[in-house]
C-alpha positions as CSV (number, residue, x, y, z in Angstrom):
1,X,50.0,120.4,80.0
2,X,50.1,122.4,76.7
3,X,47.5,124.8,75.4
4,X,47.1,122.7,72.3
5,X,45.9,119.8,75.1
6,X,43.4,122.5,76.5
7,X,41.8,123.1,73.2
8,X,41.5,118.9,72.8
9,X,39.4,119.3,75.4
10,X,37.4,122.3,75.2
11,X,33.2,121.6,73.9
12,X,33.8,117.9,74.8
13,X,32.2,116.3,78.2
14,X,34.4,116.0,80.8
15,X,34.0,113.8,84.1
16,X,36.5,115.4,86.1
17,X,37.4,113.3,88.6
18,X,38.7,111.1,85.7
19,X,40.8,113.9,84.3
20,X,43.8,112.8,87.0
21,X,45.2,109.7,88.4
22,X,46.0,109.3,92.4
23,X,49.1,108.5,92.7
24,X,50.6,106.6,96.2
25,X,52.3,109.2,98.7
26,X,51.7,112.2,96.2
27,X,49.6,114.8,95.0
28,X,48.5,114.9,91.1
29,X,47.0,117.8,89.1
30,X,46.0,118.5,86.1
31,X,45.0,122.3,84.9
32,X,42.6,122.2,82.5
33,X,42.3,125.7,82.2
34,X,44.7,128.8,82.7
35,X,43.3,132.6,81.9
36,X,44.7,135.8,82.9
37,X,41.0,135.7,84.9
38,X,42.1,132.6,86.8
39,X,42.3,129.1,86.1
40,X,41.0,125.2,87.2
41,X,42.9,122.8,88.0
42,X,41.9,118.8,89.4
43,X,43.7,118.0,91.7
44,X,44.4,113.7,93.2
45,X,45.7,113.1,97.0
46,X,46.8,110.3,98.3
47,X,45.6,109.4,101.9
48,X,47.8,111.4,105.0
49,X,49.1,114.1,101.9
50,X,47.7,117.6,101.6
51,X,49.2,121.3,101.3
52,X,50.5,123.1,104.1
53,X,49.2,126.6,105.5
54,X,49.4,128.8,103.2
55,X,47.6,132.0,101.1
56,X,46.4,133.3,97.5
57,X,45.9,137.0,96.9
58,X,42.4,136.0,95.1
59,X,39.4,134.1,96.2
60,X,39.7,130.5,95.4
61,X,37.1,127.7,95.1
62,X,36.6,124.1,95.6
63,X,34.9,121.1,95.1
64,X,35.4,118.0,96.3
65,X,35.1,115.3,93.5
66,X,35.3,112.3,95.5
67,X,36.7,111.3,99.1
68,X,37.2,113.4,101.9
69,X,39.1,115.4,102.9
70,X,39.2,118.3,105.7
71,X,40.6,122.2,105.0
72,X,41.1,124.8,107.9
73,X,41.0,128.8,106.6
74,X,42.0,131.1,108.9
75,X,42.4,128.6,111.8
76,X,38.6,126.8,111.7
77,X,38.5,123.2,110.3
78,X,35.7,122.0,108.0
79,X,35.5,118.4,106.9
80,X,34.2,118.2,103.5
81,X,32.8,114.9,101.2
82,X,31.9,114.0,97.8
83,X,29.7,117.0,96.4
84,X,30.9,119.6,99.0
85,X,32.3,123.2,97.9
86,X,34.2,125.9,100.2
87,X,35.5,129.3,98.7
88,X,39.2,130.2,100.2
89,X,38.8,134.2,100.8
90,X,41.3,136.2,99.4
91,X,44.5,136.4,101.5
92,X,43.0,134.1,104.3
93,X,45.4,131.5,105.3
94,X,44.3,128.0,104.4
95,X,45.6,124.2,104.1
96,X,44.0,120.9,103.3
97,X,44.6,117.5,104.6
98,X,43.4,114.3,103.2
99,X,41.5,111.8,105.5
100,X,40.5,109.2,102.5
101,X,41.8,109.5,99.0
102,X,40.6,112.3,97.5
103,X,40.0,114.7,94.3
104,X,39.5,118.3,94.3
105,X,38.9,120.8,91.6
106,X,40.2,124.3,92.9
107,X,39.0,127.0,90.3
108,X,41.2,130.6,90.9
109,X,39.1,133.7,90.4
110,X,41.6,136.6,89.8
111,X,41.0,140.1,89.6
């Protein structure tokens, strides 16, 4: 996405689950923002896809914007639904694995 799409969007109303598409056996995203102090990015997984153990140097936080969905940080799983928000700690290993099709937005805070 370029800049000039950002600014199309900025001072409108967005419904962000609508920002990005699922699409079948994949992951979609769509950054809607992207600052030296962190960005957001909406993110679409197909059913069985998610993101494998890994880890951020900043704190990272997410929403679910519909489905469900389960993430494990640091080796404890949550399950999380429609509505639900977890922050990733800085450094703190973490993955996510869909259960239903689902959309996240995953806003970076950076130092």
């Amino acid at each position: 996405m370029t800049q000039g799409y950002r600014d199309d969007i900025k001072g409108t109303i967005l419904h962000m689950k609508d920002l990005v598409d699922y699409q079948e056996g994949s992951i979609s995203s769509r950054m809607i923002v992207n600052r030296k102090a962190g960005s957001i990015t909406i993110f679409a997984f197909d059913e069985h896809e998610g993101l494998s153990e890994h880890t951020a140097p900043f704190d990272a936080v997410v929403t679910i914007l519909d489905g469900a969905c389960e993430v494990r940080i640091s080796g404890i799983q949550y399950p999380l639904k429609e509505g639900d928000t977890i922050i990733f700690p800085a450094n703190a290993p973490h993955a996510v694995s869909a259960i239903t099709r689902f959309k996240m937005v995953l806003t970076m805070i950076k130092d």
